[in-house]
VOTI-292905 format. One record per residue (C-alpha): residue number from 1; residue in one letter; chain; y, z, x. Coordinates in steps of 0.001 Angstrom, whole numbers, plus 500000, padded with zeros to 6 digits. Each point is the difference from the previous one (the first is absolute). Example, Ala and Ser with C-alpha at 12.3 -4.5 7.8 and 13.67 -1.06 7.14 Angstrom:
REM VOTI-292905
<rec 1; a; A; <495500; 507800; 512300>>
<rec 2; s; A; <503440; 499340; 501370>>
This chain:
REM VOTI-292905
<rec 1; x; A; <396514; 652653; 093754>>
<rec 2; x; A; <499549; 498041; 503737>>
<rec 3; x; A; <501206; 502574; 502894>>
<rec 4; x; A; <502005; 497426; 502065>>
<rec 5; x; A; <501202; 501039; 503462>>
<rec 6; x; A; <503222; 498748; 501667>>
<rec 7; x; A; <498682; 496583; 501660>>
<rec 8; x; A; <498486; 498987; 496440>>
<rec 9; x; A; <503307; 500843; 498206>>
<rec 10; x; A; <501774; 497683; 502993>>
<rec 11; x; A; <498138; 497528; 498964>>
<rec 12; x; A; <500518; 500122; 496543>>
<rec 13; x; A; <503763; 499927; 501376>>
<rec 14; x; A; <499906; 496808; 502411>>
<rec 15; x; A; <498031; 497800; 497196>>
<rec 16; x; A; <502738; 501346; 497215>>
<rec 17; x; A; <502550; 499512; 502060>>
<rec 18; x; A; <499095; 496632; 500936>>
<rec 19; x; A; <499682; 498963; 496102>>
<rec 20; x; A; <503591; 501487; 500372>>
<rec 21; x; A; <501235; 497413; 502635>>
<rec 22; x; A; <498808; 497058; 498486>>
<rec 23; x; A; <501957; 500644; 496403>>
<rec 24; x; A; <503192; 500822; 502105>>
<rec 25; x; A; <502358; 497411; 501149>>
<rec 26; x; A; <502559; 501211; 501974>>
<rec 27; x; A; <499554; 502562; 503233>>
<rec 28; x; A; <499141; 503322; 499542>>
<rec 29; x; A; <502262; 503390; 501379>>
<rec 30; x; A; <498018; 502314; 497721>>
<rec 31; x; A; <497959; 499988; 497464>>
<rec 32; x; A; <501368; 499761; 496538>>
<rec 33; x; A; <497951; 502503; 497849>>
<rec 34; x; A; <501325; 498625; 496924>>
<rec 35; x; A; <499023; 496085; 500932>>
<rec 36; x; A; <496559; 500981; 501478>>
<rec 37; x; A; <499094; 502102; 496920>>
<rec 38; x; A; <500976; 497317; 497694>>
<rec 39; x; A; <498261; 496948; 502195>>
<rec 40; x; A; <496915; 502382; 501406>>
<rec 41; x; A; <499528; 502005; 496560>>
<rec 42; x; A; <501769; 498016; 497177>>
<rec 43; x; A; <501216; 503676; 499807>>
<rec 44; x; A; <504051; 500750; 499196>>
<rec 45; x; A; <501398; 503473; 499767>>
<rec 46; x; A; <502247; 502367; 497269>>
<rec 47; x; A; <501773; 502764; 501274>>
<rec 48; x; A; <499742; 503031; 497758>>
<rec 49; x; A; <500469; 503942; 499732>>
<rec 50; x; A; <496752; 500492; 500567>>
<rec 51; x; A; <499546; 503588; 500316>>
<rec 52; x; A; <502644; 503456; 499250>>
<rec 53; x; A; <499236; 501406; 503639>>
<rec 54; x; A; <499923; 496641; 502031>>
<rec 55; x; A; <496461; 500547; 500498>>
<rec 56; x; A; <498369; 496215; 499173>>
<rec 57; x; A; <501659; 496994; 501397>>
<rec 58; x; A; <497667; 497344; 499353>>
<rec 59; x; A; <497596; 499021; 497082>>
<rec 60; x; A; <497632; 497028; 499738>>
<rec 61; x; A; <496679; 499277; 498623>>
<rec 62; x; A; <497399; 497897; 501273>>
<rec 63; x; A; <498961; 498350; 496595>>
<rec 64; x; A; <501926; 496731; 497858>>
<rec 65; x; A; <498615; 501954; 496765>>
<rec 66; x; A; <503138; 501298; 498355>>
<rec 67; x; A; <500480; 504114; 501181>>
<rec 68; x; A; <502755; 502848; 499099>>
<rec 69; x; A; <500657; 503024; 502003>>
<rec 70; x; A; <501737; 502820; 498204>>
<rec 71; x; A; <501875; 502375; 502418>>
<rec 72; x; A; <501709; 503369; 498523>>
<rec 73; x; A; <503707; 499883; 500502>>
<rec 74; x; A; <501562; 503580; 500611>>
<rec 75; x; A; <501818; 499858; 496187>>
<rec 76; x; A; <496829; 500063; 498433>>
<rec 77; x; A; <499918; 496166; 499243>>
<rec 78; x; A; <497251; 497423; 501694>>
<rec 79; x; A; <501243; 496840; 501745>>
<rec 80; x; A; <497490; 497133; 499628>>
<rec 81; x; A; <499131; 497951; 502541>>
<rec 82; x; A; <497865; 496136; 499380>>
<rec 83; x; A; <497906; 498955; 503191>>
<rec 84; x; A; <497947; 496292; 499806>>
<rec 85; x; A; <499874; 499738; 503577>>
<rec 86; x; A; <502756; 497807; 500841>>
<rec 87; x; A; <502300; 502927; 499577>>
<rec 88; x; A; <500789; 503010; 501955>>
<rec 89; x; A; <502651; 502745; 499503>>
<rec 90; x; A; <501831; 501489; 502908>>
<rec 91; x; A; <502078; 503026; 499134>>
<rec 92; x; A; <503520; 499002; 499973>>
<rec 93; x; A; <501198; 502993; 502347>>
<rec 94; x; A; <498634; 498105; 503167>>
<rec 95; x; A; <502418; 497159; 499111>>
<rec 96; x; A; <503048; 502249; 499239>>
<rec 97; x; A; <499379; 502314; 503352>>
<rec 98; x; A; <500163; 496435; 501684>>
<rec 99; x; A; <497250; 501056; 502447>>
<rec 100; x; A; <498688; 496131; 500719>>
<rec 101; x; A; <497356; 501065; 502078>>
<rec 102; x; A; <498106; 502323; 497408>>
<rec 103; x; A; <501121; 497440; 497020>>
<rec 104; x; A; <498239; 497343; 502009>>
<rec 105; x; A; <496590; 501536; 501538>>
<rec 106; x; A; <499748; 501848; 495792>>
<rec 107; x; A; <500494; 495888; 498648>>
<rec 108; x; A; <497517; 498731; 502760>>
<rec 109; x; A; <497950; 502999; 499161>>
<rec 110; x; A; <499129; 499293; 496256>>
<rec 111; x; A; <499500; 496287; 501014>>
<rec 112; x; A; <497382; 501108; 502597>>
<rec 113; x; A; <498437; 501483; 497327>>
<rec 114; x; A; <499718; 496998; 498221>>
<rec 115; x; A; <498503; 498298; 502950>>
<rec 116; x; A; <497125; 502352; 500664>>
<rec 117; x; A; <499066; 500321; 496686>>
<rec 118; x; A; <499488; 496168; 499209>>
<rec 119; x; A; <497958; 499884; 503801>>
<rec 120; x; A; <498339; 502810; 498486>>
<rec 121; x; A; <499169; 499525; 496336>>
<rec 122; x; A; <496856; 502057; 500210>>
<rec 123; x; A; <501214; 502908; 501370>>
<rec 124; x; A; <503346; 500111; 498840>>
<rec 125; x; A; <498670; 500175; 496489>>
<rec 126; x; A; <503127; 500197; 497746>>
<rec 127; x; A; <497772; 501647; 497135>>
<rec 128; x; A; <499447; 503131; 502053>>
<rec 129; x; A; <503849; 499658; 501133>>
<rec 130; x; A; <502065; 497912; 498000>>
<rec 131; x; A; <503053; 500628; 501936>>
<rec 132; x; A; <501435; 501695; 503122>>
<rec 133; x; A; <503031; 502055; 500836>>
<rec 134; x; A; <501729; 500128; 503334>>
<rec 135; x; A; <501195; 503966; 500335>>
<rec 136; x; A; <502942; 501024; 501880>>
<rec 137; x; A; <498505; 502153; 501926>>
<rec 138; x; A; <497110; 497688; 501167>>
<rec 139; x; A; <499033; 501712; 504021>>
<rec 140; x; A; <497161; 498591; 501849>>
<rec 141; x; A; <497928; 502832; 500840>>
<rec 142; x; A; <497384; 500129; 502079>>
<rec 143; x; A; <496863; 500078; 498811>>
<rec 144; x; A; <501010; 497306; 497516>>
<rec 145; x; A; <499385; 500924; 496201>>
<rec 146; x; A; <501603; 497216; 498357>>
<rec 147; x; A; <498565; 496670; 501570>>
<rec 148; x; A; <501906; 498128; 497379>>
<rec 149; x; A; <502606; 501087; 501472>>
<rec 150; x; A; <500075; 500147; 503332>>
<rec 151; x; A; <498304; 496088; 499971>>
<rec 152; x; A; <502946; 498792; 497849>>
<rec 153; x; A; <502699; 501943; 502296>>
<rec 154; x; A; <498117; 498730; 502862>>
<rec 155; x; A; <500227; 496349; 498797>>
<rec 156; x; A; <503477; 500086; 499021>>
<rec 157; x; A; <500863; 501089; 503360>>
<rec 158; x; A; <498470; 496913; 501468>>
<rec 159; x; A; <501437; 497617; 497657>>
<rec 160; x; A; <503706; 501376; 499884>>
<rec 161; x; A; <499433; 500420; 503899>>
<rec 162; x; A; <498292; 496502; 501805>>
<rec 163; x; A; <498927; 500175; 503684>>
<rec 164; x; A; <502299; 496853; 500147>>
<rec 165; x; A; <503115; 501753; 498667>>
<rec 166; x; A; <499961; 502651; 502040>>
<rec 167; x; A; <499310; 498191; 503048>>
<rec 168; x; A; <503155; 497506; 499417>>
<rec 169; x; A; <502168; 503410; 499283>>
<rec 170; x; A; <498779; 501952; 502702>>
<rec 171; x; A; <500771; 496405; 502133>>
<rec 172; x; A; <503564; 499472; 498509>>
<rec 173; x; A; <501064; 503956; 500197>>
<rec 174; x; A; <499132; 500456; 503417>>
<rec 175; x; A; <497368; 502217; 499812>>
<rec 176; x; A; <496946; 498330; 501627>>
<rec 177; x; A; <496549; 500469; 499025>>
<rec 178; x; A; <500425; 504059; 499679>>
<rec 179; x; A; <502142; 502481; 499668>>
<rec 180; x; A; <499706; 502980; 502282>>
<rec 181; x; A; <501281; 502881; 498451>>
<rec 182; x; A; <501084; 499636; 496447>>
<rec 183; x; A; <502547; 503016; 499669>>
<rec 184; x; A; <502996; 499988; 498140>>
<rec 185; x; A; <501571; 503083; 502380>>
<rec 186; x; A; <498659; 498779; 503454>>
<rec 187; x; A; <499849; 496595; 499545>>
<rec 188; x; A; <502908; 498886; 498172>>
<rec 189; x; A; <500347; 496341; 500999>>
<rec 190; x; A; <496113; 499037; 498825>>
<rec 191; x; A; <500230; 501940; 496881>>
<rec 192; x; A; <502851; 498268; 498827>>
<rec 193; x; A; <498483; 496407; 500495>>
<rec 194; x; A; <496649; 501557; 498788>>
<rec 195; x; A; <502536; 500945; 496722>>
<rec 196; x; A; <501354; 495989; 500127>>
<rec 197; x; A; <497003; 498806; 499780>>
<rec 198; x; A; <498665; 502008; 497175>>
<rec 199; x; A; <503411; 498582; 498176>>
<rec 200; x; A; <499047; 496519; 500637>>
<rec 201; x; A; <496360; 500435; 498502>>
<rec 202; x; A; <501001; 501758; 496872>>
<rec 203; x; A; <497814; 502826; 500825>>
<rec 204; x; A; <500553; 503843; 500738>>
<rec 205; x; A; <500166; 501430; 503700>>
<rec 206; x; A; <496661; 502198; 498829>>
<rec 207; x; A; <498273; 496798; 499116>>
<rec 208; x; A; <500739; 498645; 503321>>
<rec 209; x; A; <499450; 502302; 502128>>
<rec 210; x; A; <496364; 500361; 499083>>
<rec 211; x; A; <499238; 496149; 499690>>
<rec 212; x; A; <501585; 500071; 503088>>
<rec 213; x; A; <497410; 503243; 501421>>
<rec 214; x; A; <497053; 498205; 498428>>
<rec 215; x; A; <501096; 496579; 502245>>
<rec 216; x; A; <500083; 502539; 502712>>
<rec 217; x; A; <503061; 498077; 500981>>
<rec 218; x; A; <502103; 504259; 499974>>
<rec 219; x; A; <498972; 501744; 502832>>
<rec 220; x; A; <501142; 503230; 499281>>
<rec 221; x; A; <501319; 500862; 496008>>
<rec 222; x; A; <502033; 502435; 499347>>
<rec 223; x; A; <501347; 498696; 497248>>
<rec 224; x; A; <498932; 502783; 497581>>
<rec 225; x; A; <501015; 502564; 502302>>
<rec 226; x; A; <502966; 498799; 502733>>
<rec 227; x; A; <499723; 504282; 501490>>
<rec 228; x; A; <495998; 499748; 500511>>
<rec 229; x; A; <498848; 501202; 502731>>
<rec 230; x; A; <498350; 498199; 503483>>
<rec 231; x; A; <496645; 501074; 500968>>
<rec 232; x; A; <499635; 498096; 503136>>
<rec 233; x; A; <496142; 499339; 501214>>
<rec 234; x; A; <499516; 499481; 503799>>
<rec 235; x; A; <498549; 496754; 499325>>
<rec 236; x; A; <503330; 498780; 498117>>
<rec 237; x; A; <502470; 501337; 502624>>
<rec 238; x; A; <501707; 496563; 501064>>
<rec 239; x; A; <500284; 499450; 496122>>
<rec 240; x; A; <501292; 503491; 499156>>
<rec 241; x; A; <502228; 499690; 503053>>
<rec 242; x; A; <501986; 496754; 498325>>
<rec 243; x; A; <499751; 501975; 496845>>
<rec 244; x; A; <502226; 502843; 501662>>
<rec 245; x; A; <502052; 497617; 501430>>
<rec 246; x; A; <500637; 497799; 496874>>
<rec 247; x; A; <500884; 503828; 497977>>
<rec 248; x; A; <502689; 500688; 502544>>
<rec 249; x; A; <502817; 498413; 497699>>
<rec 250; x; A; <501030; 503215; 498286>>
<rec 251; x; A; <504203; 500194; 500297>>
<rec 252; x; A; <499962; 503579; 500112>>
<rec 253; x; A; <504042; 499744; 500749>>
<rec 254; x; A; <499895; 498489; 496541>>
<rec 255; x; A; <497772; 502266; 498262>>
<rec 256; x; A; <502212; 503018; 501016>>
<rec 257; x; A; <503520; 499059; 501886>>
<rec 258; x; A; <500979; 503523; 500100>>
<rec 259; x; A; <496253; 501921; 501404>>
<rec 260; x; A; <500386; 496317; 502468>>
<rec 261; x; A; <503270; 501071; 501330>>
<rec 262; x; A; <499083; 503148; 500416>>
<rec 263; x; A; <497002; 499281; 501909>>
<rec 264; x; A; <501917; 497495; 502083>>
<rec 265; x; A; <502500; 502766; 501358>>
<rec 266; x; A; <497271; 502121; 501148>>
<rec 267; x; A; <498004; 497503; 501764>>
<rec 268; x; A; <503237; 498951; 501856>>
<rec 269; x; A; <500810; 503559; 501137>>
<rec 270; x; A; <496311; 500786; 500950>>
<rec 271; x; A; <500164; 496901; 502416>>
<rec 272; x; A; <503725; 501270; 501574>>
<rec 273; x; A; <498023; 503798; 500320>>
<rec 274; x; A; <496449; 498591; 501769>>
<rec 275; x; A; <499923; 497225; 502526>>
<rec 276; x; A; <496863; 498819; 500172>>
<rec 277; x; A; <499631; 500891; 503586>>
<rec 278; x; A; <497977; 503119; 500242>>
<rec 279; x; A; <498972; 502412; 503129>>
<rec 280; x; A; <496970; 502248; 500086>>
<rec 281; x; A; <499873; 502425; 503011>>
<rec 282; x; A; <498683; 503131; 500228>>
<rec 283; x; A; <502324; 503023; 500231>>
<rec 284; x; A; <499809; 503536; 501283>>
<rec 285; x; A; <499812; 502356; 497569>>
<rec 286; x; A; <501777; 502785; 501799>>
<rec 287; x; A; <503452; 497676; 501233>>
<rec 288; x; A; <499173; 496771; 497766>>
<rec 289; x; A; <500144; 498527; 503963>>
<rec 290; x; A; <498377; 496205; 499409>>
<rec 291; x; A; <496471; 500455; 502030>>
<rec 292; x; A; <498625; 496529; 499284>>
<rec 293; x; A; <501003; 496699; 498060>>
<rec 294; x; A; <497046; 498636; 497902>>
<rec 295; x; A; <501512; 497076; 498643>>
<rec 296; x; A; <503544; 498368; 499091>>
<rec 297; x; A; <500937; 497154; 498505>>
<rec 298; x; A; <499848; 498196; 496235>>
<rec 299; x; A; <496659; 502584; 499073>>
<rec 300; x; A; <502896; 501551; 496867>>
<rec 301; x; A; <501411; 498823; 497229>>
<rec 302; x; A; <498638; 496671; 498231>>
<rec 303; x; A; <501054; 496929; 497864>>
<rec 304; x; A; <497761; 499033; 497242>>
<rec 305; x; A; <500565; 497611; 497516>>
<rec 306; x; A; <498284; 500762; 496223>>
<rec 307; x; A; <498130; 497118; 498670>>
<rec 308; x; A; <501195; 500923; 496433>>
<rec 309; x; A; <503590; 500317; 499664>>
<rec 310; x; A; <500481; 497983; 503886>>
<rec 311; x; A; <502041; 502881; 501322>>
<rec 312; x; A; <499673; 500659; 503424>>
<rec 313; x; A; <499794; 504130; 500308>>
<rec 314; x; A; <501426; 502364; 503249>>
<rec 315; x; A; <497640; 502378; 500286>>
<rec 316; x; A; <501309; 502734; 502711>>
<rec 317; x; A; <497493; 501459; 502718>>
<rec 318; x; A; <497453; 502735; 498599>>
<rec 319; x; A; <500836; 503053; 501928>>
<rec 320; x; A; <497504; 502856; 500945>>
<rec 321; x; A; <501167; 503402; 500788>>
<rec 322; x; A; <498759; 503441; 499671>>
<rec 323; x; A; <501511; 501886; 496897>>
């Protein structure tokens, strides 16, 4: 089978999607996975059981010749399945969970495999695999194993997910040509358009967020892990520094009114207890008689403001003395 990298399955994409266009009328928001599989593929869909555990959610074979799949059903009985390729089954549990994004990239999925394997007659030789299944549990690993796979995930990616489409949501949302920090805990405000505009495409937020990484148009993801931590290069200091300053959107009053109140009641009386005008003298250590004043003034206590959480912190002088 051809090893395709990312720019050749792009362009598989723009000239597929541009057959697309031209059998489309009206404007397009999304793309429809139904409509493009039917006007791309001549391909429609049947939703099905398809396996006991969940465990397949897409079948489709690459040949017209007449095929049936047998899978075991957990009672001890076999459900049938007829593939001619212009049929593929989706398992009927991503319909009733009503998770569009996953029904959508599994229904652009099998029609992606459709499209390589008539680019790709040769090597996509339906005698040697007459069909192919789309597992649940489907992870692109790295190194890559499966290149059926991981081309046909790849591809649906960039049809479900234009350059153009993005660009007009990113536009219309507000959100420029990146987004700095995707974070649902620190960054609040871009995550939720980030969410939007994975509604308005039909897809998931995983889907998008790594078309999105790919277009280098995130500059720093953490969508798979909001608590991960910042390594900060020397280098990247300006950019790590505008990280920091983005995070600082934690309401810890919020988070924990009671600890905040607390914490608010001692701050207050620490600033009535220390001013933050401080003498340093020497003193005799016989009488305690002041012998010589070093310095005076604001050298104590200390505001500082956390770029977290925003609070600005008292911090009392640090006191020396002999135990």
């Amino acid at each position: 089978m051809p090893i395709l990298s990312r720019k050749d399955l792009e362009r598989i994409s723009r000239r597929v999607l541009f057959r697309y266009l031209t059998l489309s009328d009206s404007k397009m928001d999304r793309i429809d996975p139904v409509d493009f599989a039917e006007k791309i593929c001549g391909l429609h869909f049947a939703f099905a059981d398809m396996s006991v555990t969940g465990s397949i959610l897409g079948l489709t074979s690459y040949s017209d010749v007449d095929l049936t799949i047998s899978v075991p059903r957990g009672n001890g009985s076999v459900q049938e399945f007829h593939l001619n390729g212009n049929i593929a089954y989706v398992d009927q549990n991503l319909a009733n969970a009503g998770s569009v994004g996953r029904l959508n990239f599994t229904l652009v999925h099998e029609a992606a495999h459709q499209i390589l394997g008539k680019l790709y007659p040769e090597e996509y030789n339906p005698s040697a695999q007459p069909f192919i299944c789309r597992l649940a549990d489907e992870r692109c690993t790295y190194p890559i194993t499966d290149w059926v796979e991981w081309q046909t995930n790849v591809l649906t990616a960039y049809l479900l997910l234009p350059r153009e489409l993005i660009d007009r949501y990113m536009d219309e949302l507000g959100l420029g040509r990146q987004i700095k920090l995707l974070n649902k805990v620190f960054a609040p405000k871009e995550y939720a358009l980030f969410s939007e505009m994975a509604k308005r495409l039909g897809v998931s937020k995983t889907a998008l967020s790594i078309r999105l990484d790919n277009l280098g148009m995130i500059g720093r993801n953490d969508f798979s892990d909001p608590y991960a931590p910042i390594h900060i290069d020397a280098d990247d200091f300006d950019t790590a520094w505008e990280v920091v300053v983005i995070m600082a959107k934690i309401n810890s009053k919020a988070l924990d009114p009671q600890r905040y109140a607390c914490i608010q009641a001692e701050q207050q009386e620490l600033e009535q207890q220390y001013s933050t005008h401080i003498t340093m003298a020497r003193l005799c250590p016989y009488c305690k008689l002041r012998l010589e004043t070093l310095c005076k003034g604001a050298h104590g206590a200390t505001y500082l403001k956390c770029p977290q959480c925003g609070e600005v912190v008292f911090f009392p002088p640090v006191v020396f003395r002999i135990a």
